[in-house]
N, CA, C and O atoms as CSV, one atom per row, in Angstrom:
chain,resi,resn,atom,element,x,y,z
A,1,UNK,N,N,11.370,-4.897,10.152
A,1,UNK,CA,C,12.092,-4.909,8.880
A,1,UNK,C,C,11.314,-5.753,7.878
A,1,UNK,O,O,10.358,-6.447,8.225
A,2,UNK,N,N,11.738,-5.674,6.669
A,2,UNK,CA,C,10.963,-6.706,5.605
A,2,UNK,C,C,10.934,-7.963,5.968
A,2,UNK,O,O,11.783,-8.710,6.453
A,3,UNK,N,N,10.172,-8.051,5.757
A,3,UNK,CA,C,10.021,-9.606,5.717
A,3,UNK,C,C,9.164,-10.456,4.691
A,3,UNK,O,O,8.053,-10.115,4.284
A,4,UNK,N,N,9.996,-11.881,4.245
A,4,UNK,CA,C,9.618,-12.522,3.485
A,4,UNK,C,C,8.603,-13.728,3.871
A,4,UNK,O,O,8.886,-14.143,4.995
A,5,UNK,N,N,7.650,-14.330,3.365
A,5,UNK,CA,C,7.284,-15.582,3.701
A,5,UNK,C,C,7.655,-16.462,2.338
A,5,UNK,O,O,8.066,-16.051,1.253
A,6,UNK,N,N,7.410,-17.612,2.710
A,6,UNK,CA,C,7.802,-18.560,1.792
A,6,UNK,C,C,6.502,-19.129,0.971
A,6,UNK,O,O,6.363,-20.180,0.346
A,7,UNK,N,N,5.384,-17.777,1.266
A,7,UNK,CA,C,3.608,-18.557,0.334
A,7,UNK,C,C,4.268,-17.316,-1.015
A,7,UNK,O,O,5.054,-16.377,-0.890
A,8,UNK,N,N,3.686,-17.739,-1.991
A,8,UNK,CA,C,3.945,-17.404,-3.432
A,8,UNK,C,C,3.218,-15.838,-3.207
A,8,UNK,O,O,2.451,-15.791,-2.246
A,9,UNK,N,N,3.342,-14.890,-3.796
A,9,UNK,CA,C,3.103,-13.754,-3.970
A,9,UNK,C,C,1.997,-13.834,-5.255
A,9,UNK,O,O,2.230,-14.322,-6.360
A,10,UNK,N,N,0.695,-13.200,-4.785
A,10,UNK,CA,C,0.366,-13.133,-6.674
A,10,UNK,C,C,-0.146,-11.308,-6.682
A,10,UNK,O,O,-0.709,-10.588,-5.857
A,11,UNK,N,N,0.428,-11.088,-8.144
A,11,UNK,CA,C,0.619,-10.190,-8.726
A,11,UNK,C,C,-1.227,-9.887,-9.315
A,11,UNK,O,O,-2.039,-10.812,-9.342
A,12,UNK,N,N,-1.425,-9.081,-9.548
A,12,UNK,CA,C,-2.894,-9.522,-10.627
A,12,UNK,C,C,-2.911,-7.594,-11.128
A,12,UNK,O,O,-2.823,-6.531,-10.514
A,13,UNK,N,N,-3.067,-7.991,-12.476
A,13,UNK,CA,C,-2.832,-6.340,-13.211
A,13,UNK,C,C,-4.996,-5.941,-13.614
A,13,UNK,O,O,-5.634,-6.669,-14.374
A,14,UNK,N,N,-5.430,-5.097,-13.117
A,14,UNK,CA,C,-6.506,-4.470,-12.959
A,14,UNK,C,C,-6.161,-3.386,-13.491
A,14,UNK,O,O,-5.222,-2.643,-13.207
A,15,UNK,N,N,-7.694,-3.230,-15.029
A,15,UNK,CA,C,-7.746,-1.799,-15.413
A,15,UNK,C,C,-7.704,-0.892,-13.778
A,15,UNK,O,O,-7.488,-1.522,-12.743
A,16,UNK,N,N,-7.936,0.583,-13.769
A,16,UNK,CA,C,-7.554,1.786,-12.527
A,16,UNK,C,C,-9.291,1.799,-12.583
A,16,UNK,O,O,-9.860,2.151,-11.549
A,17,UNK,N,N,-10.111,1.427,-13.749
A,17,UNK,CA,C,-11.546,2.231,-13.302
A,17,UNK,C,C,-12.145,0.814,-12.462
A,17,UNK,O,O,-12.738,1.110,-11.424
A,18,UNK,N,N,-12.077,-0.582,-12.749
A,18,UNK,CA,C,-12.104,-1.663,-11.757
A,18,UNK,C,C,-11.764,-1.023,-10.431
A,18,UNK,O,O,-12.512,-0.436,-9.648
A,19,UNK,N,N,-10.467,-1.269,-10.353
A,19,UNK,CA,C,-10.117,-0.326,-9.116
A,19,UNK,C,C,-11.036,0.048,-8.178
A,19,UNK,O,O,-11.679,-0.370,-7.216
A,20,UNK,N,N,-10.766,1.317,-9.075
A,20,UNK,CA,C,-11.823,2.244,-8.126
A,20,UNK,C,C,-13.187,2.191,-8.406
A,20,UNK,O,O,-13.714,3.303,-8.427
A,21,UNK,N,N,-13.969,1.185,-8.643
A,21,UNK,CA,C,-15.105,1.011,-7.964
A,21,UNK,C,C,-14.728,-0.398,-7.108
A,21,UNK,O,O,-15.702,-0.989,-6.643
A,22,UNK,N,N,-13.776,-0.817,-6.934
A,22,UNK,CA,C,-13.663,-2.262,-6.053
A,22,UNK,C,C,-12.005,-1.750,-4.820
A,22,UNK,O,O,-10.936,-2.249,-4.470
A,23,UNK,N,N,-12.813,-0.470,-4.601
A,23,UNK,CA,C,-11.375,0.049,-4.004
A,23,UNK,C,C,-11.219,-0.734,-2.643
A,23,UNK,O,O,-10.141,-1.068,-2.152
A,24,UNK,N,N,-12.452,-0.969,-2.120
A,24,UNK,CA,C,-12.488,-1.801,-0.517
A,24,UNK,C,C,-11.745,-3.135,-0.646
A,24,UNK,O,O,-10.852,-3.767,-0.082
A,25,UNK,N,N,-12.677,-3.239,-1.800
A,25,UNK,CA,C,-12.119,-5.386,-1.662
A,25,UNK,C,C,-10.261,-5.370,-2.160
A,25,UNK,O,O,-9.350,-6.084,-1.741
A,26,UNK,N,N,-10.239,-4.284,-3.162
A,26,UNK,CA,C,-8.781,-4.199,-3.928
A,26,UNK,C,C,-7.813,-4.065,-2.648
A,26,UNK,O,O,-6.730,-4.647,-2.593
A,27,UNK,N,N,-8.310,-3.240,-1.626
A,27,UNK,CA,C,-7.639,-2.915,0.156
A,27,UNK,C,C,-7.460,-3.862,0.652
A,27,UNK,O,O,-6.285,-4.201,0.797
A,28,UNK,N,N,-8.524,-4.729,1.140
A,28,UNK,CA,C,-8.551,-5.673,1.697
A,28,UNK,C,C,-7.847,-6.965,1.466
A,28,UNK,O,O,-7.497,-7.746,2.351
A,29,UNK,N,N,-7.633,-7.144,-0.145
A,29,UNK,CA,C,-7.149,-8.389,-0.254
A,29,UNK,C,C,-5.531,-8.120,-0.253
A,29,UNK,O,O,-4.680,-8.933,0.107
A,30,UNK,N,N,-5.309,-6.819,-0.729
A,30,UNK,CA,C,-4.050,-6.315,-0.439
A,30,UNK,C,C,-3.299,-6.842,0.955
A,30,UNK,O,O,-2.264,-7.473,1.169
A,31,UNK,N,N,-4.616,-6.112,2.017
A,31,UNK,CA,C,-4.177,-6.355,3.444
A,31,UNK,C,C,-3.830,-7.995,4.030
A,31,UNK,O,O,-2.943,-8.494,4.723
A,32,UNK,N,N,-4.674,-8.337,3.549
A,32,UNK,CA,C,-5.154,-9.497,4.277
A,32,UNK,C,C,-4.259,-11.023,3.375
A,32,UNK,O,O,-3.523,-11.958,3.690
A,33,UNK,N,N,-4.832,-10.543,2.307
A,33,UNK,CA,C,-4.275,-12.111,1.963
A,33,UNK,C,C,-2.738,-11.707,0.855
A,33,UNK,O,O,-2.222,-12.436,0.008
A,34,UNK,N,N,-2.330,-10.281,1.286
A,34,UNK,CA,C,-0.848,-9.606,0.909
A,34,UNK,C,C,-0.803,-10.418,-0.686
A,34,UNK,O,O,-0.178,-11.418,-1.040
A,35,UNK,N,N,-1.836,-9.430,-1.512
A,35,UNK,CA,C,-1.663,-9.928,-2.905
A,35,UNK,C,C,-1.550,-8.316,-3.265
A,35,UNK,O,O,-2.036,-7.411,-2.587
A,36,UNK,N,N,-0.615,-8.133,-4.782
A,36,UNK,CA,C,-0.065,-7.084,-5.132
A,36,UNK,C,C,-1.007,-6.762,-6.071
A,36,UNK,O,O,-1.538,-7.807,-6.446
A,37,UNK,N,N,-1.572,-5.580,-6.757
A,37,UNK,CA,C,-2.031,-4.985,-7.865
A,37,UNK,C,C,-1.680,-4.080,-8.411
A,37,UNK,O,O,-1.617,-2.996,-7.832
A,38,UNK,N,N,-1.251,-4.266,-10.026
A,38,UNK,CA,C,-0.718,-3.503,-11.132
A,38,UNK,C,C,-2.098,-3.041,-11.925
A,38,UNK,O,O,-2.773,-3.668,-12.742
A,39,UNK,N,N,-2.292,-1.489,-11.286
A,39,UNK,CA,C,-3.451,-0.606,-11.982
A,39,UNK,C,C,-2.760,-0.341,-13.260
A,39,UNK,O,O,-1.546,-0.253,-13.446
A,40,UNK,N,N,-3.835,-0.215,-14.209
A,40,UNK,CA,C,-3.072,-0.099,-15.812
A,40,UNK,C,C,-4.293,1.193,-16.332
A,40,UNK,O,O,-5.436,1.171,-15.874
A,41,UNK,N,N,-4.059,1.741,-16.845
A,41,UNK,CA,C,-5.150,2.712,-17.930
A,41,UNK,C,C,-4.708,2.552,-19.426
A,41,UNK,O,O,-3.638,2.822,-19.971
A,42,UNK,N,N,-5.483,2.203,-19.749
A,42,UNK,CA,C,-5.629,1.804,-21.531
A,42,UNK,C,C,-4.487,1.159,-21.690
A,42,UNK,O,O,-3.682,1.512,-22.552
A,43,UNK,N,N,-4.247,0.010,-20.783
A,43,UNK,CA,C,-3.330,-1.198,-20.444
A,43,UNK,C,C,-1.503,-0.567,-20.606
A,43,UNK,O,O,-0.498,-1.054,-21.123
A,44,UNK,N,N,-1.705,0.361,-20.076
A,44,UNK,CA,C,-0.155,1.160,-19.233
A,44,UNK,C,C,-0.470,0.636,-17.917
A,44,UNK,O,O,-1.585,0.497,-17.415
A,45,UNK,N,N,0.739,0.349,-17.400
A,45,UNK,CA,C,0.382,0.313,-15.821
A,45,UNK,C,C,1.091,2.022,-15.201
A,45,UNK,O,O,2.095,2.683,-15.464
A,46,UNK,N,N,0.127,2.150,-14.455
A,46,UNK,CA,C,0.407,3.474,-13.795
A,46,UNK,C,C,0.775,3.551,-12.474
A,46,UNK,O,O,1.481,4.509,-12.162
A,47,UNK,N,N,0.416,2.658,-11.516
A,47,UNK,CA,C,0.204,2.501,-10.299
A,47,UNK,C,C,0.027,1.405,-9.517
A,47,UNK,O,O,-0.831,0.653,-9.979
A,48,UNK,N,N,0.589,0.985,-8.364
A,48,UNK,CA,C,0.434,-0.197,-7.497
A,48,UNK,C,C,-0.233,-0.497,-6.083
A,48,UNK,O,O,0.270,0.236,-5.232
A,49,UNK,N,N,-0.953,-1.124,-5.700
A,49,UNK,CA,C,-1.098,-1.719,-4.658
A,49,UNK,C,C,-0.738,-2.393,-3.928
A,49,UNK,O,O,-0.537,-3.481,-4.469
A,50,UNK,N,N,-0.366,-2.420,-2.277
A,50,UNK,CA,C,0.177,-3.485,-1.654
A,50,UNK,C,C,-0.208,-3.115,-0.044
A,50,UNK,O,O,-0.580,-1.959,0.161
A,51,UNK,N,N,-0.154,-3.797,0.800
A,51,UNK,CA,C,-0.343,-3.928,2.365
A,51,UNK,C,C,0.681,-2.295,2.770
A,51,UNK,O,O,1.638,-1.809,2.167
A,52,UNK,N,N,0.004,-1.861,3.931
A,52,UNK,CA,C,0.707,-0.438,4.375
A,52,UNK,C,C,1.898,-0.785,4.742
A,52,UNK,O,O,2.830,-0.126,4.281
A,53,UNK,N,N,2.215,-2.003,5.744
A,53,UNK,CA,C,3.234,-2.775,6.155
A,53,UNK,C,C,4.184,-3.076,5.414
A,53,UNK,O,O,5.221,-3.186,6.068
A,54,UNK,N,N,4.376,-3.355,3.801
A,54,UNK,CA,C,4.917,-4.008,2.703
A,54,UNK,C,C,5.536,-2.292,2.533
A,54,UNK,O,O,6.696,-1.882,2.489
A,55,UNK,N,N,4.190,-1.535,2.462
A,55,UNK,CA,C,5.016,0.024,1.858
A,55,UNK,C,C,6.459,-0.007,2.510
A,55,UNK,O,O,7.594,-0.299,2.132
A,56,UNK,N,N,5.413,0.766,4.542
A,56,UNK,CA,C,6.733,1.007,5.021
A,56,UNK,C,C,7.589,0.334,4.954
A,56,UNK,O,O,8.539,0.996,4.537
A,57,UNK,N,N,7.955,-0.994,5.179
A,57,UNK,CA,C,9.221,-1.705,5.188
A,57,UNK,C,C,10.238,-1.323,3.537
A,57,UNK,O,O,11.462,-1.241,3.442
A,58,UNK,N,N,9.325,-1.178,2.572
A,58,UNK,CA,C,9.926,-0.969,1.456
A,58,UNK,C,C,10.905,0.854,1.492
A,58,UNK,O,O,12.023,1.219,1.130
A,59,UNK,N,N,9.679,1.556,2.148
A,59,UNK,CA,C,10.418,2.620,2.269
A,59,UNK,C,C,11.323,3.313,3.391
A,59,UNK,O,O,11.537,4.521,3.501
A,60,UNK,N,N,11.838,2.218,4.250
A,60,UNK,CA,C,12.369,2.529,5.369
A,60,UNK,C,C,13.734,1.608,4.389
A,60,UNK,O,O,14.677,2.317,4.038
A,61,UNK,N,N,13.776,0.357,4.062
A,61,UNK,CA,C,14.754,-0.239,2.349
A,61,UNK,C,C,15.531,1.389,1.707
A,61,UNK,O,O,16.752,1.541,1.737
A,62,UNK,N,N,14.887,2.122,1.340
A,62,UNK,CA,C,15.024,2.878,0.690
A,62,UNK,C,C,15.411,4.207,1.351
A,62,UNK,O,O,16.118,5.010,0.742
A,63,UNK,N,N,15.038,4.406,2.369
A,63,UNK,CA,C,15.538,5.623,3.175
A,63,UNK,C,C,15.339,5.781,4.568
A,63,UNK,O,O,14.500,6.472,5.146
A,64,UNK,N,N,16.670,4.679,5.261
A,64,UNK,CA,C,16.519,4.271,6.563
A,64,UNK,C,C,16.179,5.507,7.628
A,64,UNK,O,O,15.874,5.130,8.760
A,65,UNK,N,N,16.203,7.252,7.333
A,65,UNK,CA,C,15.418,7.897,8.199
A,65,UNK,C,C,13.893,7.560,8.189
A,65,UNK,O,O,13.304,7.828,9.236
A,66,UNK,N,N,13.325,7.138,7.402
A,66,UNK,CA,C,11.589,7.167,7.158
A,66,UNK,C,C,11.230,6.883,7.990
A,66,UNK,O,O,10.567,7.759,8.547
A,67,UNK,N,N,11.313,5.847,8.566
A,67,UNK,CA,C,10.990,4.860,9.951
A,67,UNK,C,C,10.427,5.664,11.287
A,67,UNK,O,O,9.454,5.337,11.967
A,68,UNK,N,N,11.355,6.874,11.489
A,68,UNK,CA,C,11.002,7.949,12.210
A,68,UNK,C,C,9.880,8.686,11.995
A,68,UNK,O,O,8.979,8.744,12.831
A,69,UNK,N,N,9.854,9.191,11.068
A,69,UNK,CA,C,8.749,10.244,10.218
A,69,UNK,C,C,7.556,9.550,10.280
A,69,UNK,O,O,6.482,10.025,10.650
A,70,UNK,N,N,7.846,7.953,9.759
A,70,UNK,CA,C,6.453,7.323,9.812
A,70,UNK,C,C,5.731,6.679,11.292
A,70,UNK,O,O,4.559,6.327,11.427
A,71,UNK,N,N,6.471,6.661,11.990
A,71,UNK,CA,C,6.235,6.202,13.376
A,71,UNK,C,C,5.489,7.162,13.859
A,71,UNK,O,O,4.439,6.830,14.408
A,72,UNK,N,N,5.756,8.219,13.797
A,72,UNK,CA,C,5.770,9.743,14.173
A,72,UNK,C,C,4.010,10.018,13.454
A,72,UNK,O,O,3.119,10.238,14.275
A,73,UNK,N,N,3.705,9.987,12.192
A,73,UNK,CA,C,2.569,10.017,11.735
A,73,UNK,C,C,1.571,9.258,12.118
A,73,UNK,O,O,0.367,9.498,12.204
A,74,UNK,N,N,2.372,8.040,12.406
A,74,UNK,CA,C,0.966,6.877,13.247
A,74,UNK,C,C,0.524,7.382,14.479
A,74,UNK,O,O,-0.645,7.252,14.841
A,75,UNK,N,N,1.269,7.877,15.060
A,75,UNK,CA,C,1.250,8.119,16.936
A,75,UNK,C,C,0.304,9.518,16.378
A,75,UNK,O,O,-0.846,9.527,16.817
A,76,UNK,N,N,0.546,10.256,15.797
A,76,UNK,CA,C,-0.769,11.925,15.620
A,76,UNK,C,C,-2.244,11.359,14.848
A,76,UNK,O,O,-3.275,12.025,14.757
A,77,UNK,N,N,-2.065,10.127,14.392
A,77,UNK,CA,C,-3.423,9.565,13.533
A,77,UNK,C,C,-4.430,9.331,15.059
A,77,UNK,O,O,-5.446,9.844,15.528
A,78,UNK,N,N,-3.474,8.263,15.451
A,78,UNK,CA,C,-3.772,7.523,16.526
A,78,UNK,C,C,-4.325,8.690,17.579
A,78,UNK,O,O,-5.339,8.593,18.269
A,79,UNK,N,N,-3.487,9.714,17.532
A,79,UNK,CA,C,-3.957,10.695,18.881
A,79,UNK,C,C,-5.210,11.507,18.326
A,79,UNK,O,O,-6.119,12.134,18.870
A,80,UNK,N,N,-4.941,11.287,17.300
A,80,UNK,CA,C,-6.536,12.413,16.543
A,80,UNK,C,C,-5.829,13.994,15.916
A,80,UNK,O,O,-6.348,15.098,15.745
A,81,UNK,N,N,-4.646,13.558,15.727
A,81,UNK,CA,C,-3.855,14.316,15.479
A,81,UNK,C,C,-3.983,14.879,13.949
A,81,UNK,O,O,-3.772,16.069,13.712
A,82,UNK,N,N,-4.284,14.103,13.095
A,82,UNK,CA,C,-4.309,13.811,11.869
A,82,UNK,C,C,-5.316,14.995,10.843
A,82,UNK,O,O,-6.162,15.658,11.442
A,83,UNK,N,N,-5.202,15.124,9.810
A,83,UNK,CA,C,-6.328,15.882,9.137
A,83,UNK,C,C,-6.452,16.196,8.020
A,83,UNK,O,O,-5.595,16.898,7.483
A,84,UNK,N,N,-7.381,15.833,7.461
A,84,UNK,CA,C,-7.852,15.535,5.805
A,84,UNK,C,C,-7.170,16.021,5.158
A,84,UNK,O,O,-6.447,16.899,5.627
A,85,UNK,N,N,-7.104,15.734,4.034
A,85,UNK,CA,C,-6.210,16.076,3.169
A,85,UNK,C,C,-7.180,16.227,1.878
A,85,UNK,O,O,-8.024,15.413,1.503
A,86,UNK,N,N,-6.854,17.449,1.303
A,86,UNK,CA,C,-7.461,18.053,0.548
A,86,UNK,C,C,-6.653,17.417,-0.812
A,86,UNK,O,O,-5.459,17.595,-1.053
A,87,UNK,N,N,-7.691,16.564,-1.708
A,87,UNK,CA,C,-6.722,15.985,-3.270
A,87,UNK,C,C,-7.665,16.883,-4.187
A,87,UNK,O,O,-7.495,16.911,-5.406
C-alpha cells in the first residue's frame, strides 16, 4: 500500500526537451532518491514523473481492482511474456 516517509519530497519542474535528453538520470533519480518531476512545454506543465512503486500504489488508491492487472503484467514481463509496444 502507499506509503509515506517522513524525508521531504522535492518536486523540480523541467522543460519535456531537458527531459528527454536526461531521460536516464530523470529515471533514476525518480527511482532512487523518489524525487517528483513536473515536465512543462513552453512552461505548461504537461506531464509527470515519479518511482513505478509511487505509480502503482497511487493507482491501486484509485482503483482497488488494478493491483491484479498489474501484478499480472509483472509476472508475463518477468516470464518474457511481454512485447514492444509500438508508439
Amino acid at each position: 500500500m502507499f506509503k509515506m516517509d517522513t524525508m521531504a519530497r522535492i518536486v523540480r519542474r523541467i522543460p519535456i526537451t531537458k527531459a528527454r535528453v536526461n531521460l536516464g538520470q530523470v529515471a533514476r533519480r525518480a527511482h532512487i532518491n523518489r524525487e517528483y518531476f513536473i515536465l512543462e512545454k513552453d512552461g505548461i506543465p504537461v506531464a509527470g514523473i515519479l518511482s513505478a512503486d509511487e505509480l502503482e500504489d497511487y493507482l491501486e488508491m484509485q482503483e482497488p481492482g488494478l493491483k491484479a492487472q498489474i501484478r499480472k503484467s509483472s509476472e508475463e514481463y518477468h516470464q518474457g511474456k511481454s512485447r514492444n509496444s509500438a508508439m
